[in-house]
C-alpha positions, 0 to 999 in steps of 0.5 A: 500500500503506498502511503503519503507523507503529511505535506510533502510527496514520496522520494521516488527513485532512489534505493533507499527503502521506506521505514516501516511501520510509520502509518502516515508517511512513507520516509526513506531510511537514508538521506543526504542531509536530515534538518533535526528541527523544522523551524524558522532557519530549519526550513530555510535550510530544507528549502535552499539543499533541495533547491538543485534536486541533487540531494535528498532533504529529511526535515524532522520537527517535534510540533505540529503543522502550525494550521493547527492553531490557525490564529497565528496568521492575523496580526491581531490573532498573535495574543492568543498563541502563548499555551497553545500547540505551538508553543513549547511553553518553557519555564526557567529556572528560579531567577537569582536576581528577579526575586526567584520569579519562574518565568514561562519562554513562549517558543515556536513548537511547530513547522516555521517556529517562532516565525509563527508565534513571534511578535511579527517584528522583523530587523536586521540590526547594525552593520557593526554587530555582524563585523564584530562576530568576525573580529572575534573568529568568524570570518565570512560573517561581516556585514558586506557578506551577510547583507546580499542575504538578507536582500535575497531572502526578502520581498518587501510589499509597500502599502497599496493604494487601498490601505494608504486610503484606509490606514494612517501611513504616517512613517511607514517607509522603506528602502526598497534596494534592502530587498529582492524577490525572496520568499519571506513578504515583509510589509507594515502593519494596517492600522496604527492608532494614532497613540503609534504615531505620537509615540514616533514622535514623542521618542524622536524628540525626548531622546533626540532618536532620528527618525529614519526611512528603514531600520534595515540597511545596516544601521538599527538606531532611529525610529519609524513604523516597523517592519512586520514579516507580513504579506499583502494582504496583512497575512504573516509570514513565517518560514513555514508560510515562505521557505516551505510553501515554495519548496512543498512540492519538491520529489527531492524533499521529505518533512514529518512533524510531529517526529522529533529527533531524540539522540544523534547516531555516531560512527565512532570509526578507526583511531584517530578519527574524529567521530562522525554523525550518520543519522539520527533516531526520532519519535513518531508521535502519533504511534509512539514508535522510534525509528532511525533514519541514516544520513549520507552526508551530514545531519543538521540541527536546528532546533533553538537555543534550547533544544539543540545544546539540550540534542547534542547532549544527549548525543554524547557531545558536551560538558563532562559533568552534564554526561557524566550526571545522567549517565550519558556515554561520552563522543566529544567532551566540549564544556561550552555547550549549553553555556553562555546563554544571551538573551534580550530581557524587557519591562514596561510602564503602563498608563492609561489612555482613551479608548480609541488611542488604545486597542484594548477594547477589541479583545475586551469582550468575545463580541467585540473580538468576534467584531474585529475578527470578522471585519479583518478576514471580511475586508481586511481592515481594522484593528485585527491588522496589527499586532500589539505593538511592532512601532519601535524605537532604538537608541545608541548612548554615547560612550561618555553617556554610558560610563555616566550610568555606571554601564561603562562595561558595556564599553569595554565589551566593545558594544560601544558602536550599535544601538543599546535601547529598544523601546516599544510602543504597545497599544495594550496594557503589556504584559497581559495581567495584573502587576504588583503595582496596578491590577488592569480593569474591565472599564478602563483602556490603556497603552505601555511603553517598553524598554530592552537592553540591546546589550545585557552582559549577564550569561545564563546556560542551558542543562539537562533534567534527564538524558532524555529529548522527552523532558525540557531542559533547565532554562536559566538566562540569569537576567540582570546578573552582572551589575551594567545590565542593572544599569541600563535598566534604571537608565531605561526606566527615565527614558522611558518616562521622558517619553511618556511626559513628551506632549505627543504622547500626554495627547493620548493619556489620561489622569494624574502622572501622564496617565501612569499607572504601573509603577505609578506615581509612587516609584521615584525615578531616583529612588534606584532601589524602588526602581529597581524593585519594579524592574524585578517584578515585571521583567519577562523574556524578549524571546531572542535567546541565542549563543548556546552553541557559539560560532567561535574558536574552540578555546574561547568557548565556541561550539561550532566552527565559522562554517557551522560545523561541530567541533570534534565530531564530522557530519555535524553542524548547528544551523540556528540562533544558538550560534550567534556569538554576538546578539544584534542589537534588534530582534533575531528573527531576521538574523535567523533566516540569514543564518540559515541562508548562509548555513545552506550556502555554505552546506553547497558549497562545501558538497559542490552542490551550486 
């Protein structure tokens, strides 16, 4: 009986044979390259190695087809996606310095990850960042190298004449040569209260931010609209939407979910020769079986900041004492692995604000939800077009300025030369909740102003719970650990305030304080104990973990090589935001899809597959 892949169409003419016993796909027992990790760079990756039809692509993802919570498509749809499916829904460990809190980290757990369940958000960052990840070891990496990458990946969709007549347009602008005809749709969100636009020009002018045509050609710092991975019609765009749908149809292309890879197969071959990776095993979910399944070339991981570490650990390849605790046989000892966590942290002020300068309403009730929802996928309008806030702002301080707040360390780590702030407009009361300083209300409407250091300094890790891929690692960022990053946060919370004080924005708040309410009037901002205190109990994640498996030498606590390959093992490479050795000062997802890009390019290169 011949059965059918979920997505995807049967390999035809190859000897392989199909593995047995996997109800509803036929998948061959052998490869050239199996992606362990079906995510944002993952089908980057499945998309650019079948593009010849030379070699034979395996993609294997823990999640679901992400249809399964269709919601994730519409802009406004992205506030019910936490806890849902799709989302791996991790937990950290006790943060040491935020008071011991536990904090969920909403991750992608599906085909196109957390390009499907992020904040639409896309940049690229600066020039300067991608031109340090060579000058600590990576070359290959500058800006010159990875920015035709960026433009081939992307397809910018500027408003049409319909949506300039219907939603405000004001700072919506771009550069149309930072783009080419790639897969991933970029465009502008739809609707923009007119509180967005204030804010634009509230942080312009308090913190003498430029306001620019693009934030995507090499340098992040300014403010405009953002730029959202949406297509025409306001519909996301993810890499399962993009990459994948391009490539679906492809003979030479296999992609199973619900099939994540638990353990990496090596041939530990003859003395003196490095181990060499030579398939994987995975779980077919829906029967509960393990199946291996050989690669003949190499196999790739690309399954997060979490899950890859977590995978190659597993595997036989990390630190001694990881391996030696859950009883792990050793291949390669490498003690970087898992270590080194960066991620960008966020905290917000919120205030209260007119109905129709917020979009809190529109969820406040199932009908009028239910309203917005049919006007959005009846016509494509309204406030279901935008998410809650992509209107971002990014800030660079002077060296002078730094050293001034105490975070001259953020200068001696060489970040001098970037943006150092986000600050994000949110046309909600964000995060969704009450804090201990204020409890949302039913009759009230509100906006939050935001604020993420774009250079922490502390590093957290990622460990074990078991030996097993079935359980979650131990997240731990270890926000706010080193003292600069404590810093930059009370530095933050003035601005912030600044911003919220501008007459752009008192336009659109109301009550004593300019309308704030969380922390409110009782937090002095010179108070920096009592600031600080607020910013323990309402800092969550920013969702751009990386640097779990840096790209950097070896001894100087690298992972993978400036090619992606594993150190001290063959056929192995990581293909993913855990090798980022240096975060961009913006958010990742756009540096994702590049690093898949280039891990592809370089995949072809190295089998002469151009």
């Amino acid at each position: 009986m011949q059965l059918t892949l979920t997505l995807l169409s049967l390999l035809a003419g190859v000897p392989a044979a199909p593995i047995k016993n996997l109800d509803r796909a036929t998948i061959q027992d052998e490869y050239d390259f199996i992606i362990a990790g079906g995510g944002t760079a993952g089908l980057v990756l499945a998309n650019r190695l079948s593009e010849s039809g030379k070699q034979r692509v395996l993609v294997l993802e823990a999640g679901p087809n992400p249809e399964v919570v269709s919601a994730y498509k519409a802009p406004g749809g992205n506030q019910f996606l936490g806890g849902t499916a799709i989302d791996w829904s991790f937990y950290t460990t006790p943060q040491e310095h935020l008071d011991g809190r536990i904090l969920r980290y909403h991750r992608g757990r599906c085909l196109g990850g957390s390009s499907v369940t992020n904040g639409f958000y896309y940049g690229r960052g600066s020039a300067s960042v991608y031109d340090d990840w060579v000058k600590v070891g990576n070359p290959g990496w500058g800006w010159d190298d990875v920015y035709p990458l960026f433009v081939k990946g992307t397809h910018f969709n500027p408003p049409t004449d319909h949506q300039v007549r219907g939603f405000d347009v004001s700072y919506k602008t771009h550069d149309p040569s930072a783009y080419a005809d790639g897969p991933l749709q970029l465009g502008f969100q739809g609707y923009v209260p007119p509180s967005g636009v204030g804010f634009i020009e509230a942080a312009s002018e308090a913190l003498q931010i430029p306001i620019v045509e693009d934030h995507n050609i090499g340098n992040s710092t300014g403010v405009k609209q953002g730029t959202g991975h949406l297509d025409a019609g306001f519909l996301r765009s993810s890499s399962y939407d993009s990459y994948l749908k391009q490539a679906k149809d492809r003979k030479n292309l296999d992609v199973l979910h619900f099939a994540p890879v638990w353990k990496i197969n090596f041939d530990q071959g003859t003395e003196g020769k490095k181990p060499k990776a030579v398939g994987v095993a995975f779980m077919d979910h829906p029967t509960g079986i393990v199946h291996e399944v050989r690669a003949k070339k190499e196999v790739i991981i690309s399954a997060g900041a979490f899950n890859s570490p977590q995978l190659l650990m597993v595997s036989g390849v990390g630190p001694t004492s990881q391996l030696n605790e859950f009883g792990i046989e050793p291949v390669h000892i490498n003690e970087n692995i898992g270590q080194h966590l960066n991620d960008h942290s966020v905290f917000s002020i919120m205030a209260l604000s007119t109905p129709e300068f917020s979009t809190t309403d529109m969820a406040a009730t199932y009908q009028s939800l239910r309203a917005a929802q049919d006007e959005f996928y009846t016509n494509a309008t309204g406030e279901y077009t935008a998410p809650s806030g992509i209107t971002n702002a990014f800030q660079k301080l002077s060296a002078d300025e730094l050293q001034a707040i105490g975070a001259g360390d953020v200068v001696s780590a060489g970040l001098a030369n970037q943006s150092h702030i986000e600050y994000l407009f949110e046309s909600v009361f964000y995060p969704s909740g009450p804090t201990p300083y204020y409890t949302p209300r039913a009759n009230e409407t509100y906006i939050s102003l935001t604020a993420s250091s774009m250079v922490a300094l502390s590093r957290g890790n990622v460990t074990l719970r078991s030996n097993s891929m079935a359980e979650t690692p131990r997240v731990n960022p270890n926000y706010y650990a080193h003292p600069a990053d404590r810093k930059i946060a009370l530095a933050s919370f003035k601005y912030l305030r600044k911003i919220l004080a501008h007459p752009r924005m008192s336009e659109y708040t109301v009550g004593p304080s300019h309308g704030e309410v969380s922390p409110g009037a009782g937090v002095s901002e010179d108070d920096e104990d009592a600031v600080l205190a607020y910013v323990r109990a309402n800092t969550i994640p920013n969702w751009h973990a990386s640097g779990t498996n840096q790209m950097l030498p070896e001894d100087q606590g690298g992972v993978v090589d400036p090619r992606l390959r594993v150190y001290g093992v063959d056929g192995l490479r990581v293909v993913d935001c855990s090798v980022i050795p240096i975060l961009p000062d913006v958010n990742i997802v756009g540096s994702v899809y590049m690093i898949g890009e280039k891990g592809a390019e370089m995949i072809r290169e190295d089998w002469e597959d151009l």
